[in-house]
C-alpha positions as CSV (number, residue, x, y, z in Angstrom):
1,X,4.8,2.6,32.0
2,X,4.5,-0.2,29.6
3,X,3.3,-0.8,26.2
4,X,0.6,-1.4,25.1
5,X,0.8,-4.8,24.3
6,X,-0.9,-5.2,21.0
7,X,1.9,-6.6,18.3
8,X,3.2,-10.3,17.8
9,X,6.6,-9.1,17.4
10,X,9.8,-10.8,16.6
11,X,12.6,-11.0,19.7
12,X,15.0,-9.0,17.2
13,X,16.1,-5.6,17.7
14,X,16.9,-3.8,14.2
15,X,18.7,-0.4,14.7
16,X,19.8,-0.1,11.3
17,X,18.9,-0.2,7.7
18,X,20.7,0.6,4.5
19,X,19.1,-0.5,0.7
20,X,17.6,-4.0,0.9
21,X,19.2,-4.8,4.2
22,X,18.7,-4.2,7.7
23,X,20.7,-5.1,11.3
24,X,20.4,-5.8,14.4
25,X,21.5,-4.5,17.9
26,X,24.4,-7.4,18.0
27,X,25.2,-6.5,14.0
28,X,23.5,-9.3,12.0
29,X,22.2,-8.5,8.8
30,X,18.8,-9.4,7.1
31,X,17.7,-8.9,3.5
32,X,14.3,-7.2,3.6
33,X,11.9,-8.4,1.4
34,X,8.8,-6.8,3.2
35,X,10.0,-3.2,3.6
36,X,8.0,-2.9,6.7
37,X,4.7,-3.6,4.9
38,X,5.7,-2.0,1.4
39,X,6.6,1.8,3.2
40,X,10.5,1.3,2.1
41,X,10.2,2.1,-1.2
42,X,13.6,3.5,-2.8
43,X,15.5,1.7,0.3
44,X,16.5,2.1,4.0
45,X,18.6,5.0,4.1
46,X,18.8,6.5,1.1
47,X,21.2,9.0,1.2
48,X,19.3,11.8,-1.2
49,X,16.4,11.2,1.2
50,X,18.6,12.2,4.7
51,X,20.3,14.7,2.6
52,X,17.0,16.5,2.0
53,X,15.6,16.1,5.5
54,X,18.5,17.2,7.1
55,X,18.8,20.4,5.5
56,X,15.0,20.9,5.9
57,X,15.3,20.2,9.5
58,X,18.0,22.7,9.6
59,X,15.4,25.4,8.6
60,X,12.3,24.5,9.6
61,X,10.8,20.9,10.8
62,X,6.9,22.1,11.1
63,X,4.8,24.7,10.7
64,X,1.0,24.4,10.6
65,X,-1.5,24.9,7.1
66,X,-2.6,28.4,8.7
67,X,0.8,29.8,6.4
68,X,1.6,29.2,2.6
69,X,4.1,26.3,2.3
70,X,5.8,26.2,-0.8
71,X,6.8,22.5,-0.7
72,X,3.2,21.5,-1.0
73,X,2.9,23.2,-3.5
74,X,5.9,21.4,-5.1
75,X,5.3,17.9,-4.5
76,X,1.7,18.2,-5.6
77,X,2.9,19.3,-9.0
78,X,5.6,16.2,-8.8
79,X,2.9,13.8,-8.0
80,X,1.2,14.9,-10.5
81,X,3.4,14.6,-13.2
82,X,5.2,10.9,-12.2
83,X,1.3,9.6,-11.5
84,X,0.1,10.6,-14.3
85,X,-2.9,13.1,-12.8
86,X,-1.7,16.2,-13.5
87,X,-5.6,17.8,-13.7
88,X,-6.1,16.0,-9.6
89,X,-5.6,18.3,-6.7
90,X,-4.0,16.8,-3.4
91,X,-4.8,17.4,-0.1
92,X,-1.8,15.8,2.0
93,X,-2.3,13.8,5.5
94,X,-0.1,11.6,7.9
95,X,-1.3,8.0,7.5
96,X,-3.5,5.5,4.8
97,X,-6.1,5.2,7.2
98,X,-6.2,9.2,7.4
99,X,-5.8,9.2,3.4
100,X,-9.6,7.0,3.3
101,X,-10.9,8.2,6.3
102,X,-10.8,12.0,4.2
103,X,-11.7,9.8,1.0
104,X,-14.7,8.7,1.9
105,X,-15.8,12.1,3.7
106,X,-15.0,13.6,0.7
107,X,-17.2,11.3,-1.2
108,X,-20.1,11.3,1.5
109,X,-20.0,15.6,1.2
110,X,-20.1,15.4,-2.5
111,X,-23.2,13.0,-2.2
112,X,-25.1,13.7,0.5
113,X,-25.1,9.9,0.7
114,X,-23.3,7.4,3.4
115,X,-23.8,4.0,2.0
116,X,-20.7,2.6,1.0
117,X,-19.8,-0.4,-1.0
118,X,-16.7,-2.2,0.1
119,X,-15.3,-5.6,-0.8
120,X,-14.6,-8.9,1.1
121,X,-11.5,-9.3,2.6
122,X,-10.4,-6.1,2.2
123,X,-8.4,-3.3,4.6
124,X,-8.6,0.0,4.3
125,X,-7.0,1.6,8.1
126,X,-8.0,1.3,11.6
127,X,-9.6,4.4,11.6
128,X,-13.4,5.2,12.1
129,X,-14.8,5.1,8.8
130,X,-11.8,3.3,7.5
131,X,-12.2,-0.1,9.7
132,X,-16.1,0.2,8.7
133,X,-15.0,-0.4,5.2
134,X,-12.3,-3.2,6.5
135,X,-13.8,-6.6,6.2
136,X,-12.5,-8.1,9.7
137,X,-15.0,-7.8,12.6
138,X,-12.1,-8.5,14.8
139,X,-10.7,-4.9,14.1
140,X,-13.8,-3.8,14.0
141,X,-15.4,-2.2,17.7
142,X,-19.3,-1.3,18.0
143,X,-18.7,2.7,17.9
144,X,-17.7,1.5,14.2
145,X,-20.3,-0.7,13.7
146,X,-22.7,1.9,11.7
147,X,-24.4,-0.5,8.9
148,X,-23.2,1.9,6.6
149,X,-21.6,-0.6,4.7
150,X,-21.9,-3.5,2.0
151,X,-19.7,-6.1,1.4
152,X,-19.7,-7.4,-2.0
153,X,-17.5,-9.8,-4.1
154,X,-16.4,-9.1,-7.1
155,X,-19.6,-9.6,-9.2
156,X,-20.7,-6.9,-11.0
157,X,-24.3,-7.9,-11.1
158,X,-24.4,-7.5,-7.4
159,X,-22.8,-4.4,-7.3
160,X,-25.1,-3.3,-9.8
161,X,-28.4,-4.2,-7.6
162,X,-26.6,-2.7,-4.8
163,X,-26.1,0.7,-6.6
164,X,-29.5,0.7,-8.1
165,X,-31.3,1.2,-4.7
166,X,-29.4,5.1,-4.7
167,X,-27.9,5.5,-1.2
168,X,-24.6,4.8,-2.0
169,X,-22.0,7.6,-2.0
170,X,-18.8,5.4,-2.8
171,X,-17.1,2.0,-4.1
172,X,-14.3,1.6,-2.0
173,X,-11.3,-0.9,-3.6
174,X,-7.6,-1.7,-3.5
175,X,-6.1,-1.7,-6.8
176,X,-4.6,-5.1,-5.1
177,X,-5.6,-6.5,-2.1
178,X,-2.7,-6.9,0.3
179,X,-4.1,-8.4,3.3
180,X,-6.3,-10.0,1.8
181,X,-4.0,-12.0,0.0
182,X,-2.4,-10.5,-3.0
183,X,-6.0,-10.4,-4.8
184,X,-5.8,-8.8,-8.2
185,X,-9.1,-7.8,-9.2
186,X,-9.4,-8.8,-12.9
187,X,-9.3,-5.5,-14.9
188,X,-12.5,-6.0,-17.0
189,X,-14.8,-5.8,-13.6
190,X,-12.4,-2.7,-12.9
191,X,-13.9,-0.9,-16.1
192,X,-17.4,-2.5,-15.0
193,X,-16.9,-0.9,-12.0
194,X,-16.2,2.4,-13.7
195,X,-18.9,2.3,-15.5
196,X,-21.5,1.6,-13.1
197,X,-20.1,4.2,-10.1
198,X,-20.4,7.0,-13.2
199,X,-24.1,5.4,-14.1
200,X,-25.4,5.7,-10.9
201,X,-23.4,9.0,-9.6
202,X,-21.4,6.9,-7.0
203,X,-17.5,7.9,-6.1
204,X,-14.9,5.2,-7.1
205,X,-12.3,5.2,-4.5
206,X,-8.8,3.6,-5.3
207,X,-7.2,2.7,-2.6
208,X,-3.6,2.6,-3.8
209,X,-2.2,2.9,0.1
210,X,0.1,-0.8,-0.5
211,X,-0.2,-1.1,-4.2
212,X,1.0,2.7,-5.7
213,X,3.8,4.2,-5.7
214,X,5.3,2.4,-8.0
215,X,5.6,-0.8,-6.7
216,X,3.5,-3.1,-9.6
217,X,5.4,-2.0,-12.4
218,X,3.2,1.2,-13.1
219,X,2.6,4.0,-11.0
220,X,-0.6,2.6,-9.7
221,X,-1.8,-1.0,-10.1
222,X,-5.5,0.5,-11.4
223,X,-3.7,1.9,-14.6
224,X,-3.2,-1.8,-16.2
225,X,-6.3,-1.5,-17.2
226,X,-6.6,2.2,-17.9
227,X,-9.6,3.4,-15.7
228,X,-9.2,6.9,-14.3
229,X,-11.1,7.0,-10.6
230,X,-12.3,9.6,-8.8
231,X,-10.2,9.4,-5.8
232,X,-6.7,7.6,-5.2
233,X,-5.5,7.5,-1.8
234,X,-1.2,6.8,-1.7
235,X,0.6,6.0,1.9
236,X,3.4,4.0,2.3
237,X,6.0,4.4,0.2
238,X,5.4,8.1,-0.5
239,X,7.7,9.5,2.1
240,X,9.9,6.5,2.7
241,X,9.4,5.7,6.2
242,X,8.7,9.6,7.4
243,X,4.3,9.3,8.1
244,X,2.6,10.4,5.2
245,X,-0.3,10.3,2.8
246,X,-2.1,12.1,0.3
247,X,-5.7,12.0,-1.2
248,X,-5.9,12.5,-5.2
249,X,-9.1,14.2,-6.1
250,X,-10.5,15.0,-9.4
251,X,-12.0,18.3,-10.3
252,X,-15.5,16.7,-10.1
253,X,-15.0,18.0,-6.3
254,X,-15.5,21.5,-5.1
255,X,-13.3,22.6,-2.2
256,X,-14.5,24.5,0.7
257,X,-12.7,26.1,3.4
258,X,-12.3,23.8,6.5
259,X,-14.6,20.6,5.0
260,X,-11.0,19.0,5.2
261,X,-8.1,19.7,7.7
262,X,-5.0,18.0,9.9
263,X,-2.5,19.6,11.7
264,X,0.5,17.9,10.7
265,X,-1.0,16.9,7.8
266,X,1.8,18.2,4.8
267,X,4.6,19.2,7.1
268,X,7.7,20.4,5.8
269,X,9.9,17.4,6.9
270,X,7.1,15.3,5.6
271,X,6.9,17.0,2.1
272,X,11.3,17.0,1.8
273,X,11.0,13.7,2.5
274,X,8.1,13.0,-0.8
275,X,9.7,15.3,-2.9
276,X,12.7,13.8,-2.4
277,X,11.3,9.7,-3.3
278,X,9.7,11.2,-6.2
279,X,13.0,12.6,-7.5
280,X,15.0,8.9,-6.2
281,X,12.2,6.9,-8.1
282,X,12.5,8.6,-11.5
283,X,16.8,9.2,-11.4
284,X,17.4,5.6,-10.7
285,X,14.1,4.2,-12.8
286,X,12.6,2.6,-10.1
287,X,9.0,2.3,-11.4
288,X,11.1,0.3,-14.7
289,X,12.9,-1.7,-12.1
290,X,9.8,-2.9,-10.4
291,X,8.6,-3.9,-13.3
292,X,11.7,-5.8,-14.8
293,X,12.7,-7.7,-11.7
294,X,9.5,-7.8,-10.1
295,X,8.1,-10.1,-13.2
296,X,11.8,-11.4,-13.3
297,X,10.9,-12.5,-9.3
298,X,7.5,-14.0,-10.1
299,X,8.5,-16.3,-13.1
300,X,11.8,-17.5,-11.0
301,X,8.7,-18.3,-8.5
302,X,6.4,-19.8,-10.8
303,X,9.6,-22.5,-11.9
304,X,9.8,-23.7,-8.6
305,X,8.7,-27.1,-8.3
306,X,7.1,-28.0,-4.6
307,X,4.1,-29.2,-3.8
308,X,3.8,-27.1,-1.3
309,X,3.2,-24.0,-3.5
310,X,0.2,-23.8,-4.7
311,X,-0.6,-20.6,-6.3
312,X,1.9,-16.9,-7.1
313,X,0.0,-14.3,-7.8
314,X,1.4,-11.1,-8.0
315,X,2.3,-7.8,-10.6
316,X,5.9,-6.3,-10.3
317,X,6.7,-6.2,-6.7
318,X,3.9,-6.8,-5.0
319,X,4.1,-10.9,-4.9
320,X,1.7,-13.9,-2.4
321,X,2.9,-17.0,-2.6
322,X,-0.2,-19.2,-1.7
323,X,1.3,-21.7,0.4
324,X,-0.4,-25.7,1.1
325,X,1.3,-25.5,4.6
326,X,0.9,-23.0,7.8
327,X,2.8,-20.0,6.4
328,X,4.4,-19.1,9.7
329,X,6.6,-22.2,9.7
330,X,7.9,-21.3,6.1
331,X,8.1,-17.4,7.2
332,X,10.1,-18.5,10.6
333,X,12.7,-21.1,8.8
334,X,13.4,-18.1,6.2
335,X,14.0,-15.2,9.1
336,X,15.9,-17.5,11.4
337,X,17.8,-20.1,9.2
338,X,18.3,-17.0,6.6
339,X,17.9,-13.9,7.9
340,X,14.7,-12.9,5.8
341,X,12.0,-10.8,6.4
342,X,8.8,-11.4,4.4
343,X,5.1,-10.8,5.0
344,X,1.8,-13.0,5.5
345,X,-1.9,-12.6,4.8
346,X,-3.6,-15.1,6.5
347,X,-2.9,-18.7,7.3
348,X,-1.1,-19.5,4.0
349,X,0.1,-16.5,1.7
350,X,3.5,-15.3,1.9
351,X,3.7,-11.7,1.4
352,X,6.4,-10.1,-0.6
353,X,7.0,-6.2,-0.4
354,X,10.8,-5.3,-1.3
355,X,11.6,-2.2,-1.9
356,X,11.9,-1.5,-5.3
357,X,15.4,-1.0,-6.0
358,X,16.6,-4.9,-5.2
359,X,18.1,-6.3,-8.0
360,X,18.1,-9.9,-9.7
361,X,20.6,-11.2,-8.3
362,X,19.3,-10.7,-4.6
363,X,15.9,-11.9,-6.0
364,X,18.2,-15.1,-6.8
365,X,19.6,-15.2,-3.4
366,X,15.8,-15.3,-2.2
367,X,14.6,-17.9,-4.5
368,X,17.8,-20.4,-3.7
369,X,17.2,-19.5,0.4
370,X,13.4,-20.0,-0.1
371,X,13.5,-23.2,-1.9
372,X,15.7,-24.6,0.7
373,X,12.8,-24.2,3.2
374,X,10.4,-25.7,0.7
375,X,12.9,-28.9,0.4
376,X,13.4,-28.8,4.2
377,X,9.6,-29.1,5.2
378,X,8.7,-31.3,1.9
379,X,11.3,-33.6,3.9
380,X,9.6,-33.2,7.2
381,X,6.0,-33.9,6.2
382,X,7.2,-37.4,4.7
């Protein structure tokens, strides 16, 4: 049997990984400034995190939701506390895509409703009702093709006339748009938003799957500006690596028994592994660090002086570099010639993801590779 062969992949083997660095099969070692799409978020290896999964594993790996676990139990209260949403219940799943496909049922229950207002350029899973609110028809097959959904820009008079009509059970939103290019939305149409999803009895969903956890500086990238949604939906970095998610609900929702369910959804492993980041995250001040070196990273950017740059955008560390060139040539030079990995979204941002304990001076080490591929191609387009 074969795979299935779906992934442009790199012809590099990496068997190991240990804080910002990972290695290959034949020992070479990379700095990782993507953290395999923003899931590494207290670093590969951590040894607090394989200390608590092994001794879970040593009692028990799994057992299903039919039984009181008292780890759930835990790491709800934790996430509470370092998120700020203490008054939010959790229900815990496996994936981001599982996180807003129970989102937006959650929201579509609550309103008897399934119209949903997404945004252009946005990604939200690969799931059924989360690729119907993804904005690439490439993704996107006819089962999911349900024109149950409206894509807007970020006007809020559209929204508005969009709303007013009555169908419409949820606004669906990253708190920064990651594949769509490092998008911030500015955080007055956030409070517009707010506004108008309470006005007209519509669910705001925060889709904090890339952007939480941490990584901007603040527990979630919606809280610079102070709004409280209805739903936040958290992957990635939660669990480190280990598949996990979690949907944040407010108390506006009333639980039933079996409107929501998973079967490894919240697994023991799964939950060691959370409670575990959570307690990394606040005894080495990792939110603080993203902060200080993450704005530290994006004005050492911003100094840079190519042509080729032509916008950074970014909060803490979640950083695009908008790029005048192809940004697989600049991406290439910085994996091969110095053993880099970073991200992409589209044709021309470069997308960078560390996890959040790297320090200044390897930020420094990544501005003086990456301006040497700047020099290097300013000198071959002459």
């Amino acid at each position: 049997m074969n795979l299935f062969d779906v992934y442009s992949v790199f012809p590099i083997n990496i068997v190991r990984g240990k804080g910002c660095y990972v290695y290959d099969e034949v020992g070479n070692s990379y700095m990782d400034f993507y953290g395999g799409h923003a899931v590494i978020s207290i670093g590969h290896s951590h040894p607090y995190l394989i200390k608590c999964m092994y001794e879970q594993m040593q009692n028990l790996m799994f057992y299903s939701n039919s039984v009181i676990n008292k780890l759930q139990e835990k790491l709800a209260y934790e996430l509470g506390e370092i998120s700020g949403y203490p008054d939010y219940s959790t229900f815990f799943v496996n994936s981001g895509a599982e996180a807003n496909e129970n989102a937006l049922k959650l929201a579509s229950f609550h309103t008897g409703k399934k119209k949903v207002i997404a945004f252009k350029s946005s990604f939200h899973g690969r799931t059924s009702a989360a690729v119907e609110v993804t904005d690439n028809p490439l993704i996107t097959a006819p089962i999911n093709s349900n024109d149950n959904v409206y894509f807007a820009d970020m006007n809020i008079a559209e929204i508005e006339d969009v709303l007013r009509k009555g169908d419409v059970c949820a606004v669906i939103i990253e708190g920064i748009s990651g594949v769509g290019g490092i998008r911030i939305p500015d955080d007055e149409f956030l409070k517009a938003l707010r506004k108008l999803t309470q006005q007209y009895n519509a669910v705001l969903i925060l889709d904090e799957i890339q952007s939480g956890y941490g990584r901007t500086g603040k527990f979630f990238a919606h809280q610079w500006c102070g709004i409280k949604p209805d739903i936040i939906t958290v992957a990635k970095g939660i669990a480190n690596g280990f598949p996990f998610s979690g949907v944040l609900i407010s108390d506006a929702f009333k639980p039933c028994k079996g409107m929501l369910g998973t079967t490894f959804g919240g697994n023991h492993l799964g939950c060691a592994a959370a409670l575990s980041v959570i307690q990394v995250m606040k005894d080495e001040h990792l939110i603080e660090n993203a902060y200080e070196v993450g704005f530290y990273f994006i004005g050492k950017l911003r100094s840079l002086n190519s042509p080729l740059i032509k916008e950074v955008r970014g909060r803490g560390l979640m950083i695009g570099i908008e790029l005048t060139v192809s940004v697989s040539d600049i991406r290439n030079s910085l994996l091969y010639d110095y053993h880099i990995f970073t991200g992409y979204s589209g044709k021309n941002v470069l997308r960078i993801l560390p996890p959040l304990c790297i320090s200044k001076s390897e930020v420094d080490c990544f501005i003086d590779k990456f301006n040497k591929c700047l020099r290097k191609m300013e000198c071959g387009n002459d």
